[in-house]
Legacy VTK file of the C-alpha trace (Angstrom):
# vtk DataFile Version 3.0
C-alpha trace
ASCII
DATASET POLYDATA
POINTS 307 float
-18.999 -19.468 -67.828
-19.160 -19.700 -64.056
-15.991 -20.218 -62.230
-15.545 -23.040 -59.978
-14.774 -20.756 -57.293
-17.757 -18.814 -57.620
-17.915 -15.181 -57.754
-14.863 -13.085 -57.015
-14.433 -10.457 -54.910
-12.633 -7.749 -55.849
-11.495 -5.103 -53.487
-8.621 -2.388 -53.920
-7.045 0.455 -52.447
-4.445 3.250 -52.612
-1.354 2.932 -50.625
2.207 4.384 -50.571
2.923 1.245 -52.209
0.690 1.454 -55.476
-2.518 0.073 -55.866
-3.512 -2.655 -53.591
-5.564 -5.357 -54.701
-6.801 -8.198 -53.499
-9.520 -11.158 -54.684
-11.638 -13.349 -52.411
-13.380 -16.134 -53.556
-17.097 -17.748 -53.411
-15.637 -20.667 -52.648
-14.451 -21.233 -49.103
-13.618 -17.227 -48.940
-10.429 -17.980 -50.455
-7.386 -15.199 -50.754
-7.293 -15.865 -54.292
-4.660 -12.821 -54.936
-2.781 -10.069 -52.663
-0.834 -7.489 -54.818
0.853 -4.040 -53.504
2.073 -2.228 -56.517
3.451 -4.723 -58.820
4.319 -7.329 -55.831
2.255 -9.907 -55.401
2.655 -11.389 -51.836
0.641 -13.999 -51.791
0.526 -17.201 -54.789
-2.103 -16.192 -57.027
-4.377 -19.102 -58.714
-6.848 -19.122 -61.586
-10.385 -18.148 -60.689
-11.150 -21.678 -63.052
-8.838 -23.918 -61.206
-9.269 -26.609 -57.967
-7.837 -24.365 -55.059
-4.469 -25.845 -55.702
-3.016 -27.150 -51.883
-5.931 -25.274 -50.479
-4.336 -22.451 -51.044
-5.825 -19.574 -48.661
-9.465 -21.084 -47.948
-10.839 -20.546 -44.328
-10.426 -23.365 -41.812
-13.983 -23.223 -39.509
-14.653 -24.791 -36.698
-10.941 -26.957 -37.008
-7.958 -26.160 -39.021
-5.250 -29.276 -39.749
-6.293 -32.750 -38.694
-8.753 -34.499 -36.886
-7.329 -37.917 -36.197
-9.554 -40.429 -37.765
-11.754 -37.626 -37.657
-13.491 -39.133 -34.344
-13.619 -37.480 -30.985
-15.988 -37.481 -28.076
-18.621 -35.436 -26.797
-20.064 -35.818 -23.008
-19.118 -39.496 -23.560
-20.435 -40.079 -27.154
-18.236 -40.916 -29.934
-18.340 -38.120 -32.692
-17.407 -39.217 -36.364
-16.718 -36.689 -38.516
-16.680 -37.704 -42.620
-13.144 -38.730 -43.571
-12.253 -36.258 -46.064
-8.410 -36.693 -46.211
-8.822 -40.472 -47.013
-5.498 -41.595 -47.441
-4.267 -41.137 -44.464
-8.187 -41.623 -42.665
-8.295 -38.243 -41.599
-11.072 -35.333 -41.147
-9.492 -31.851 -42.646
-9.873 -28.471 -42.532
-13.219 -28.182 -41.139
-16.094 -28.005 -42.752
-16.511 -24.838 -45.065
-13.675 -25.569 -47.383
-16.602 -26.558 -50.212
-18.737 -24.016 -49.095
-19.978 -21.009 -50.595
-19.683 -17.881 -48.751
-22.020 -14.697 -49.594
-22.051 -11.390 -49.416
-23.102 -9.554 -46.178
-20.764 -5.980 -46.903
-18.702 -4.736 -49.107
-16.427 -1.096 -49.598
-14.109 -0.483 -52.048
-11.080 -2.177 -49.787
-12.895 -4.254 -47.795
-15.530 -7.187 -48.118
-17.139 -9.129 -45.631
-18.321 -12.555 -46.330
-20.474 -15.590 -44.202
-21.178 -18.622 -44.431
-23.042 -21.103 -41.799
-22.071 -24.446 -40.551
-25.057 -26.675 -40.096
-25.243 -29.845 -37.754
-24.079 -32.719 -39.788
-21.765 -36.183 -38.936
-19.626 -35.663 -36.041
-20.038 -32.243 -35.698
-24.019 -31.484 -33.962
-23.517 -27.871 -33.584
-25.169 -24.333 -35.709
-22.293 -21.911 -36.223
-22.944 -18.129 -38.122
-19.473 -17.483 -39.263
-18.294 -14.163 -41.218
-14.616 -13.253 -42.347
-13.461 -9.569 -43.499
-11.036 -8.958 -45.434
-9.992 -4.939 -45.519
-6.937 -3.733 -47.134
-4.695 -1.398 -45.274
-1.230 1.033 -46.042
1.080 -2.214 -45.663
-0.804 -4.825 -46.429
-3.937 -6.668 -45.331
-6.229 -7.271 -42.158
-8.134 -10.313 -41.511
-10.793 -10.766 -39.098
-13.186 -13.812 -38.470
-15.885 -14.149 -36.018
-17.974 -17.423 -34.922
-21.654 -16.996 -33.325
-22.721 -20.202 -31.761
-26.358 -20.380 -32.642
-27.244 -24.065 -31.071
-28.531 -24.486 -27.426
-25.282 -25.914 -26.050
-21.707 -24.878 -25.822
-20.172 -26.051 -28.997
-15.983 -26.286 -29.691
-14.417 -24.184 -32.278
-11.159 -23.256 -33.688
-9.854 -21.319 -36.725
-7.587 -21.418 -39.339
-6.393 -20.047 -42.741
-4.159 -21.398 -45.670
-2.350 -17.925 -47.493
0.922 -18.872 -49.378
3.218 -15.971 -49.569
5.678 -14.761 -51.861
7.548 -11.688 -53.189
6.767 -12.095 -56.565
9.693 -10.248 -57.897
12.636 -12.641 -55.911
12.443 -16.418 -56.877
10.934 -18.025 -53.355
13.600 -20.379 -52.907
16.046 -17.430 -52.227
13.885 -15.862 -49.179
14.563 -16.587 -45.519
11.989 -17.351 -43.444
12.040 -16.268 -40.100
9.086 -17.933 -37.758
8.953 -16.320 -33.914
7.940 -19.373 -32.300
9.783 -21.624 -29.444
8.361 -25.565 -30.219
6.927 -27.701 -32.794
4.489 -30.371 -32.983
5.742 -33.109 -34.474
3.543 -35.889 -36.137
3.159 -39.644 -37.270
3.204 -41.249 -40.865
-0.256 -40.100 -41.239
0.501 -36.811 -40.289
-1.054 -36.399 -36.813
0.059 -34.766 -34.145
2.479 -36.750 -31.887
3.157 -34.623 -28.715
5.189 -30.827 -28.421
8.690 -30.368 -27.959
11.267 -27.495 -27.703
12.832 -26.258 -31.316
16.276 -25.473 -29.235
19.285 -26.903 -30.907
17.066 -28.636 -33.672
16.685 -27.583 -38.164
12.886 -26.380 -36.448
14.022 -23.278 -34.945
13.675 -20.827 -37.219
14.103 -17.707 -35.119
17.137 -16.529 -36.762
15.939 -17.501 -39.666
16.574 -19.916 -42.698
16.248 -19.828 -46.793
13.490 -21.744 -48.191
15.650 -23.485 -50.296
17.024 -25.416 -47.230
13.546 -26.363 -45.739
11.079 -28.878 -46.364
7.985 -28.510 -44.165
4.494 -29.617 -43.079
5.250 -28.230 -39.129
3.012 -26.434 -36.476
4.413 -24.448 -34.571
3.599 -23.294 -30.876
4.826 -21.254 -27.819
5.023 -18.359 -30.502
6.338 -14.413 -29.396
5.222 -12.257 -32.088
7.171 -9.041 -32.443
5.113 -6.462 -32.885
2.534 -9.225 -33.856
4.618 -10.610 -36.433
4.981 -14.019 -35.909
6.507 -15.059 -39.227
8.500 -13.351 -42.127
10.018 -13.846 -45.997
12.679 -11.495 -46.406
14.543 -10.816 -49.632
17.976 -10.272 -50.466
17.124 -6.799 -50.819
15.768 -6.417 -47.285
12.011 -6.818 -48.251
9.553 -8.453 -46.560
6.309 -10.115 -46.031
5.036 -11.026 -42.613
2.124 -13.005 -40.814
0.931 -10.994 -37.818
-1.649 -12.530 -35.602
-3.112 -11.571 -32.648
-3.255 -13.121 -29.040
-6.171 -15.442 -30.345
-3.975 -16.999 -32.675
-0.753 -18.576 -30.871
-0.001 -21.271 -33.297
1.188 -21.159 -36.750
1.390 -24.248 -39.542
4.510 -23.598 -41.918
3.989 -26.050 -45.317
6.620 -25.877 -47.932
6.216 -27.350 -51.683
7.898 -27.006 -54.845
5.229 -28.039 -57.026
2.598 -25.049 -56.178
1.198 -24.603 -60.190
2.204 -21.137 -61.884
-0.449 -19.299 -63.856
0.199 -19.969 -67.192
1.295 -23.318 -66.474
4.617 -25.085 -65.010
5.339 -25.119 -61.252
7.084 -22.771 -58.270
7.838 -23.279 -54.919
5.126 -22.672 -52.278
5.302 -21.715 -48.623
2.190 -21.645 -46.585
2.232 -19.762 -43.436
-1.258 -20.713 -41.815
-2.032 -18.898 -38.646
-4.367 -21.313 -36.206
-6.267 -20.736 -32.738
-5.505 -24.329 -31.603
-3.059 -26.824 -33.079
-4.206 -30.156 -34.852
-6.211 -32.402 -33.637
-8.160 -29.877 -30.504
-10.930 -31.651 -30.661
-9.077 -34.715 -29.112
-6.684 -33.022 -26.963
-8.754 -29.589 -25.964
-5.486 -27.723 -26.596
-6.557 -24.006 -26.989
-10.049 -25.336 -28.432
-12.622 -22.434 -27.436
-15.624 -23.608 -25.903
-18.362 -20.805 -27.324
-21.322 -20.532 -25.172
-25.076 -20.261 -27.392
-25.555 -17.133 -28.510
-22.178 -16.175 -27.637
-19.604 -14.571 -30.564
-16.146 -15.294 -31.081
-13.790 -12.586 -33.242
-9.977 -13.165 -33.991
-7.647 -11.496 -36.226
-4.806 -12.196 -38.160
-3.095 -10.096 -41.185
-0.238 -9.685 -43.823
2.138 -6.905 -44.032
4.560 -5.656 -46.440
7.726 -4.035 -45.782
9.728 -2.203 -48.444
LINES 1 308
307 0 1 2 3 4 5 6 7 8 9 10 11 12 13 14 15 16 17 18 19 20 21 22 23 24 25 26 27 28 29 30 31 32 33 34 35 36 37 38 39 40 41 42 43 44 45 46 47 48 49 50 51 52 53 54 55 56 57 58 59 60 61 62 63 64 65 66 67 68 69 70 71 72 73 74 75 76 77 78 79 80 81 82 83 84 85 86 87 88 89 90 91 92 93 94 95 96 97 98 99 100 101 102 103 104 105 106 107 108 109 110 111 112 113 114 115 116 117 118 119 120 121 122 123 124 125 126 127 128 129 130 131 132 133 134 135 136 137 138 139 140 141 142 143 144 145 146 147 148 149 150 151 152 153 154 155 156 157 158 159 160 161 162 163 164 165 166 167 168 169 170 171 172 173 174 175 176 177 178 179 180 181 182 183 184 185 186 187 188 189 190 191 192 193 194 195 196 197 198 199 200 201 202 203 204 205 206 207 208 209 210 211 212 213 214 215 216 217 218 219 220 221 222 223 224 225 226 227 228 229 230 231 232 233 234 235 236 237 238 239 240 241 242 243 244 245 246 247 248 249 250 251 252 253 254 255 256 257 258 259 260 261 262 263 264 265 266 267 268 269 270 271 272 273 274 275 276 277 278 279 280 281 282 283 284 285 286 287 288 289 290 291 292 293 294 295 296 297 298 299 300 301 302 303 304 305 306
């Protein structure tokens, strides 16, 4: 029976670690599982499941919101469909149903593509890839964007990994997230402005356990050190970290307790999404890249392990 993720991608590798192993999806080029050893460090889901919370799909050409999913192009309203319709917003992008296929593939490292065609709200051609390669400590991620339409069109880029140590219950890691103000938002969610994290529960720089936090936050004016913009260290002293690189100076931290287990019942989840423009670009033009025809976009982003 064919999953309703598609095929899976399968790609491994020795490390001083153990085995590494992760599988991408079909569907949306999901991070369906990251494992170094016998440590998982991301949430794995069933191949046969929904992608539970959107758990790590690629975000192409917006991550987050859209308000209302309508913005405007050289004075002409854009409406994009409304695909979060609760709260009347446009989500995500538009690949997070797609199916991605094949262009390469090693033993630790695939590379996947999918296009975005011109459709409601969005009148642009986009070639899109993302690789996934494992390394000694982890993972590296890198998308790229060719703008195949005639005019300049606006992009951004996102991802949705949870992570974990699978080993130490989640609620008893402290997140650390290297990043100097937060967005905060409206009942529906949308952005509403950036302010300083000084002296507020949002700064996170000297980090917090998860058990304390409950959040759906972007975060901006980050300082990765040594490209590590967040972390989820264990009582032991392990960790596992988000590094991004400078394309990437915004990061979405979403906390639930209700992320399902395999097997069934329910864990805590912590999504740490890295993003090339906060919500809502498209609107403000905050970070939004502007990528000429022809012209090709690549940024990076990655997960390391430290034992």
């Amino acid at each position: 029976m064919r999953a309703p993720t598609g095929e899976q991608f399968r790609i491994t590798r020795s490390t001083p670690h153990g085995q590494a192993e992760a599988i991408i999806t079909e569907l949306a080029a999901s991070l369906r599982t990251l494992s170094l050893g016998d440590v998982h460090l991301t949430q794995p889901y069933d191949e046969f499941a929904k992608t539970p919370f959107g758990c790590g799909i690629t975000l192409v050409p917006w991550p987050n919101r859209v308000e209302d999913g309508l913005w405007v192009l050289d004075g002409d309203e854009q409406q994009l469909d409304i695909t979060e319709p609760d709260r009347h917003n446009a989500i995500h992008g538009l690949l997070r149903n797609a199916a991605y296929t094949l262009i390469e593939r090693t033993e630790g490292s695939v590379t996947l593509g999918a296009t975005v065609f011109p459709q409601h709200g969005y009148p642009f051609l986009l070639e899109t890839t993302v690789t996934y390669e494992l390394v000694d400590d982890g993972l590296a991620v890198s998308h790229s964007i060719r703008n195949a339409s005639s005019t300049p069109a606006p992009v951004a880029i996102g991802t949705h990994p949870f992570f974990q140590i699978s080993d130490v219950p989640t609620e008893e890691l402290v997140l650390t997230v290297n990043a100097a103000s937060r967005f905060p938002v409206d009942a529906r969610l949308n952005v509403d402005g950036e302010l300083p994290v000084d002296g507020t529960k949002y700064d996170l720089r000297a980090g917090r356990r998860i058990s304390e936090l409950d959040l759906d936050d972007a975060f901006g004016e980050v300082s990765p050190v040594n490209k590590v913009t967040a972390t989820l260290t264990a009582p032991d002293g392990r960790s596992v970290s988000l590094w991004q690189d400078d394309d990437f100076p915004y990061v979405q931290v979403f906390t639930t307790r209700i992320f399902p287990k395999l097997g069934g019942g329910f864990t805590t989840g912590v999504a740490i999404e890295p993003m090339t423009a906060p919500a809502n670009a498209f609107n403000s033009g905050q970070s939004l890249k502007w990528l000429e025809p022809e012209a090709t976009w690549t940024a990076s982003w990655g997960v390391r392990y430290k034992a």
